[in-house]
Structure formats: C-alpha cells, structure tokens
C-alpha positions, 0 to 999 in steps of 0.5 A: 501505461506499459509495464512491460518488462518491469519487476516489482514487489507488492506487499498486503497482495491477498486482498482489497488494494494489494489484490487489485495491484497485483492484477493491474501490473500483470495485466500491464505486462509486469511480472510481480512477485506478492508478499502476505501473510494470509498463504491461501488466498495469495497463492490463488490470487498470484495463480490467477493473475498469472494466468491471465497475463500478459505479465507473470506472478508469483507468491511468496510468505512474507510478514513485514514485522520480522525484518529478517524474513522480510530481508529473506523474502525480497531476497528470494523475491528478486532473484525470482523476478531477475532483477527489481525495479520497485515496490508497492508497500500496501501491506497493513492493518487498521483497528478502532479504540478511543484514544484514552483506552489504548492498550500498549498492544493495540498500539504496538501493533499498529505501529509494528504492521504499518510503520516498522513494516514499511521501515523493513520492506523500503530498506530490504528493497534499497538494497536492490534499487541502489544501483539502478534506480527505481520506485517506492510506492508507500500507502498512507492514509488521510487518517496520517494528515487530518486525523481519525477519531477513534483510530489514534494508534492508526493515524499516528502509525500512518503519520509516521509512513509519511515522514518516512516517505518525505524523508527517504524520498530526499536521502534516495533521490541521489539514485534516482529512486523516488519514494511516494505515499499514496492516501487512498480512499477505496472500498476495501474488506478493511472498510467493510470491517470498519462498518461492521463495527457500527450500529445502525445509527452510527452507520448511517451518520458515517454514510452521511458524513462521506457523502458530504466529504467526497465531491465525486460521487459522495461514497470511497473508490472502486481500486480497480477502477480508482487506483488501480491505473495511478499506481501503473502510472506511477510505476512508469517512466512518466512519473520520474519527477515525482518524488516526495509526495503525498499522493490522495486518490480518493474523491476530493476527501483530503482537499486541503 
C-alpha cells in the first residue's frame, strides 16, 4: 500500500473526501500537489499534510470550469511534483430543487463543476500521463446510477461523469492509463449541508430510509476510515487491470 515516490494531483483538497485523500497519500509516502478554490482552508490543509509526511504537499488555486486555468494549474502542478503519475478528480458540488422548478442556473452549474470539470482536469492531466501511463480516479456518485429525487440536475451531471469515465477508460487504455469512477457514500460537510436542509420529519424519514438501505452499519462511511485506503489502492500497482469501472464504497447501498 506504498505510495512512495508516486505524484499525484488531487481536485476538491479543501475539505470532506478531497482532504482526507490529500492526507492518506502523503502519509503513504506521495507527494501530492491539491487543487480548490476555497485558498484558506487548502493552504492549512496541504501545510499540514506536508508536515506530517512522509510524503510531501503543496496547494495550488484551481477552479475546474475555466479550462484555461485549469490547463495552467496542472501545468504548474506537474513541473512541481517532477512528473505525474495520476489523479483524483474529487472536486464538485451538490444542490437540492424539484426536477420541475429548475432553473437553467442551477442546472448549469451542476453540470459546469462536476462534469465539465471533470472534462477539463482528465484531459489537462492526459496530457502528461501519455507517455507513461498512469491512474485517473473520477468521483461519481449513485445518484449517476439509481437517481436522487430532488437532485436531478445532480445525478444527470454525475451521470455524465460515468459515461465519460467508461468512455475514456476504453480511448486511453492504449497508454496504459486506467480511468475509474468511484461512487462514494461518506459523511462529508456536503452531507452535513444536505441534512441541514431537512426539517426534523424529513430527517428522521431520510435517517430511516439509510438504515434500511446500508447492510454495514445502516449510516454513510467515515473517508479516513472507508476510502481513504481504496483510493491508496487504487492508485498502486495493484490495480493495473482495473479499468472502466464504477467503483461503490459505501456500505452495500448501490447493491444492484
């Protein structure tokens, strides 16, 4: 489970998922270069993970719906690291509106964070994993396979992550780069926020419909304790054969 010697790039590294992958690959002897937008909290984060090491960190701003800045900051992120060898698209938003009330805004947004900026960083990073090979980690989400009611402008946007993924996964196999989404169910700040918008009847309706959903343990994942270790995985030599795929960690709630 050594990362040791290994460059990466992690998108969305100022908090939830994103922050507890930039600490699990430092520790695992990577060095990791961590793109957001939100400056404060990714400086402290990548200074932190740096310092507890083994591995080594640095932040760069980044916003993944500009493909010119986005295109620059891997540039700059890479000539930093010395060389890449993957990336870990975490960076994205949700927001809840029935399906018949949206707005061309909230449902361009969706589509410009989640899928256009997957779009921008796999291409600005193919770039540099070309020649050698390397990983491509997409985070997906059920919502993109079973649908979310609520949240259409969400799962059509993660829907779209998935066909990208399946679809590049095939066109970049030839370099020996392999292109996963993962379809993580963990407690994160956008969870937290997602249940802030409940009222107390509705939270205790979703909080029973998750227990009956999740065989282990009936509630989401911890991502330090979950995920973390999958993505170190996956970002080893031991998932060289693993391409194409929609990845669930998150309890048994995507059981088909």
């Amino acid at each position: 489970m050594s990362l040791e010697g290994k460059r990466f790039i992690v998108t969305g590294s100022a908090r939830g998922i994103g922050a507890s992958t930039l600490r699990a690959l430092v520790a695992a002897g990577a060095s990791v270069a961590a793109l957001d937008v939100s400056d404060a909290d990714g400086e402290r984060l990548a200074r932190e993970a740096h310092a507890a090491g083994p591995g080594r960190s640095r932040y760069f701003h980044c916003d993944v719906r500009e493909r010119a800045l986005v295109h620059a900051a891997v540039d700059e992120a890479v000539a930093w690291l010395g060389g890449l060898d993957g990336l870990v698209n975490i960076a994205g938003v949700e927001r809840q509106a029935p399906a018949e009330d949206l707005s061309e805004e909230e449902w361009d947004l969706m589509f410009d964070v989640n899928a256009r900026g997957t779009l921008h960083t796999n291409q600005a990073v193919f770039r540099h994993l070309k020649a050698r090979g390397g990983r491509i980690l997409n985070f997906a989400s059920a919502a993109g396979v079973m649908g979310l009611p609520g949240c259409a402008h969400y799962s059509a946007a993660k829907a779209a992550v998935l066909g990208w993924t399946r679809t590049v996964a095939k066109e970049w196999g030839m370099y020996a780069i392999t292109v996963n989404a993962i379809a993580p169910g963990m407690w994160t700040p956008m969870y937290d926020a997602h249940r802030a918008r409940m009222d107390q009847a509705q939270l205790q309706a979703h909080d029973a419909m998750m227990a009956r959903m999740i065989p282990l343990g009936g509630r989401l994942g911890d991502p330090d304790r979950d995920l973390a270790p999958v993505l170190v995985f996956l970002l080893g030599e031991g998932a060289r054969f693993i391409t194409g795929q929609t990845l669930a960690v998150d309890g048994g709630l995507m059981i088909p």
